[in-house]
N, C-alpha and C positions, 0 to 999 in steps of 0.2 A: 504493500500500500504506500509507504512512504520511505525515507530520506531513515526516519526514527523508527526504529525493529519492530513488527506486530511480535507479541498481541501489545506490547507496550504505548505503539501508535494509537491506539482503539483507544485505549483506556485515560492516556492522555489527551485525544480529543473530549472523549466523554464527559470527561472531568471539565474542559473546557465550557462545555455546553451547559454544563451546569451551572458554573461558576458565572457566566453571563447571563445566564438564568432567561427571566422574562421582562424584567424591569431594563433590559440592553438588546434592541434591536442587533438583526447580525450587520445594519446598515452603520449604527452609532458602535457601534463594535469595530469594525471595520474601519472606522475613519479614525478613531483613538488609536488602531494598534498598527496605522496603514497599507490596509488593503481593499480592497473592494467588497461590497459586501456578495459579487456572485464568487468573489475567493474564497468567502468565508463558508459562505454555504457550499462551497466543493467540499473542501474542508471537512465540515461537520457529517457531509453525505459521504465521504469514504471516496470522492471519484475525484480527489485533487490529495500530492503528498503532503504530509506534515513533515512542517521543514522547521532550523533551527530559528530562521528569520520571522515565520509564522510564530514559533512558541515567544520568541524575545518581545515581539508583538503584543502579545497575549498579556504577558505580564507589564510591559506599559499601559496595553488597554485598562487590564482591572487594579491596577496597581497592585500586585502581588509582592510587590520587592525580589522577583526574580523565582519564586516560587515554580511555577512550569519546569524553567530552566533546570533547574533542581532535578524536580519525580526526572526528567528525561535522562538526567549523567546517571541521576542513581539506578534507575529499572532500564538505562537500555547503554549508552556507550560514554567516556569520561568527557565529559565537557571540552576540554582540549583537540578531539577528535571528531567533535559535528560538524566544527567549518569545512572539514575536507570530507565528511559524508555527503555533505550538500554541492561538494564542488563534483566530486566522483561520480554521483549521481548525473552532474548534468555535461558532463564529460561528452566531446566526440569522440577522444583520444585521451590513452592511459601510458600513460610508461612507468611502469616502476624496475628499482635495482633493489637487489635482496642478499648481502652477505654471507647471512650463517640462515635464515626461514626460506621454506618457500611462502611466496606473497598471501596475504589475507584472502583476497579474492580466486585464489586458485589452490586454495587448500581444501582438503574433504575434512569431515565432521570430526572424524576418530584424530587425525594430526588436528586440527583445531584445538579438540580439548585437553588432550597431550598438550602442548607449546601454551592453553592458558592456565592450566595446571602449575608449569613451570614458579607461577606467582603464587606464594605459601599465605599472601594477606585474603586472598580470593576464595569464598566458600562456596561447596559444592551447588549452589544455587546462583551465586554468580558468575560461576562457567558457566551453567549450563545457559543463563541469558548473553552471555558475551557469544558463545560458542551459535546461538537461534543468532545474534544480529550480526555475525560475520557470515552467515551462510544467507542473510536474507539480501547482505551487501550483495550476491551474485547475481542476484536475478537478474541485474543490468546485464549480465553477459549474455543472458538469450531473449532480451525483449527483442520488439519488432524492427529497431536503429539501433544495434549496440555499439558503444564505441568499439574502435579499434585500438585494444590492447597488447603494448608489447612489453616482456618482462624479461627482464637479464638476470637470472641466477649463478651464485658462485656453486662451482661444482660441490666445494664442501658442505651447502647445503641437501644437497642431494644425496649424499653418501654420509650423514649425519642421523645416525639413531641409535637412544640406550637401547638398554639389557631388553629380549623381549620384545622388540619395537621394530623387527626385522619384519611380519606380515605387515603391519599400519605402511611402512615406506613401500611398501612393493606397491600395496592400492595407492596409498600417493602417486605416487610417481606413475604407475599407470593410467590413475586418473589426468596427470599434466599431459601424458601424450593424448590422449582423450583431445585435450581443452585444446593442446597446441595443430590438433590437425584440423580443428575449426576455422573457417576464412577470417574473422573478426581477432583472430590470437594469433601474435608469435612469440615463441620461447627460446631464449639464447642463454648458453650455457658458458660460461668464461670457467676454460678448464685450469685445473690445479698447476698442469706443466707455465702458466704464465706468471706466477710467484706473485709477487708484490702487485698492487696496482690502485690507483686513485680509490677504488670504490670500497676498500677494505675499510676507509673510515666511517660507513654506518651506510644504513638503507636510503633509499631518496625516494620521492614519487613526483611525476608532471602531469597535470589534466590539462588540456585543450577546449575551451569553454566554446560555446557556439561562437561569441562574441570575435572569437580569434584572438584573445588572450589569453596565456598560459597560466595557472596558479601551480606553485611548490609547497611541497610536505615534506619535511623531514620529523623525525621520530627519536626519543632518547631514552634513556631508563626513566626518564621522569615525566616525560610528555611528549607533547609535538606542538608545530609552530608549522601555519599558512602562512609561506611566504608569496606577493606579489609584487616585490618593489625590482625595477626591472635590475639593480646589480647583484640581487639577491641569484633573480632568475637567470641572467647570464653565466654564473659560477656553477646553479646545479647542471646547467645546460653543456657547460663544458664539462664534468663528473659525468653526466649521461654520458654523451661523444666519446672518453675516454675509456668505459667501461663494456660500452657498445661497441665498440672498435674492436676488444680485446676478446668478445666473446663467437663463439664456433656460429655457424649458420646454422639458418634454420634444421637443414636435414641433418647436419650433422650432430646438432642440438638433441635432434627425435634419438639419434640412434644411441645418442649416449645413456639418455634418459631411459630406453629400454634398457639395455644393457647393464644400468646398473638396479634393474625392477628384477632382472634377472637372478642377481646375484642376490638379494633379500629376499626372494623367491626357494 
């Protein structure tokens, strides 16, 4: 449905409709939190997405103190993280670079909760909503316009898994040749024999907005940060180029990725 993970979306609309009640047209609703009011009524009817700029809205509208913004970090993804669901989402093009993961978007359920697992603060209930709004992140990849997605993985990601963890990699990885023999994906593999190189300093991501401006993500142990200031975007632009450069073609990408599905197998 939206931008913000179901059933999380549902219920934070609902909440909304409440909270404006009957004493707030969706038209005086709508002009306090600036949107139209046939936005609003998308919105409330489930046939338009809940977005982070809709919820910040929301809370200007009723004067919440930021309350919406809230239920949506805690019941669906960290605050820090909506600006680039909402930019991902309207994406015509994705590039991400992936060190030691394979990407959020091209991971299956069982490696998803594995890798949120990894975080000891996180309980078995808040995997399992992180683990529903990274797979609900995909559906962009088979709507009816998907962007076109290209992803540059470090080989050591791919041949990275503990004790036990040898069947979850095999369906991984067979699930990326899956996604990579799709027209809308390509997967490049920058193998181990090229040692050192630019992109070992942490993940990146580029979206390609309709607009024809680019927005950056990068990601840390402690958060992440949309960048669009263009010397920002110049430097990860040159990090892409440098990492993309280094990494195998498409085919030969495929074969590797089988061949090490194989050996987990």
């Amino acid at each position: 449905m939206s931008d913000i993970p179901n059933p999380v979306a549902t219920f934070i609309v609902g909440e909304i409709r409440r909270a404006r009640g009957t004493g707030m047209t969706q038209e005086a609703f709508g002009r306090a939190a600036g949107f139209s009011a046939s936005h609003v009524s998308a919105v409330e009817s489930g046939t338009r997405a809940l977005t982070l700029d809709f919820i910040r809205g929301t809370d200007r509208a009723l004067k919440s103190g930021g309350l919406f913004e809230r239920i949506a970090t805690e019941l669906g993804a960290p605050s820090w993280f909506l600006p680039w669901l909402d930019a991902e989402r309207g994406a015509t093009q994705l590039h991400y670079f992936e060190p030691n993961l394979v990407p959020g978007l091209l991971q299956t359920e069982a490696y998803a909760r594995v890798v949120l697992r990894l975080d000891p603060r996180l309980t078995d209930q808040e995997v399992d909503r992180r683990v529903a709004a990274r797979l609900d992140r995909q559906s962009i990849l088979g709507r009816e316009s998907p962007p076109r997605l290209v992803a540059v993985v470090d080989e050591g990601a791919i041949r990275r898994a503990g004790d036990g963890a040898e069947k979850l990699m095999a369906e991984q990885l067979l699930h990326l040749v899956t996604c990579a023999e799709r027209p809308n994906i390509s997967i490049h593999i920058v193998p181990t024999d090229v040692g050192l190189h630019a992109g070992l300093s942490g993940p990146l991501s580029l979206a390609h907005m309709p607009d024809g401006n680019w927005i950056g993500h990068l990601e840390s142990q402690l958060g992440g940060d949309v960048l669009d200031r263009p010397d920002d975007l110049d430097t990860l632009f040159e990090r892409w180029e440098s990492v993309r450069t280094e990494a195998l073609p498409r085919r030969q990408s495929l074969d590797l990725m089988k061949e090490v599905a194989n050996q987990w197998t």
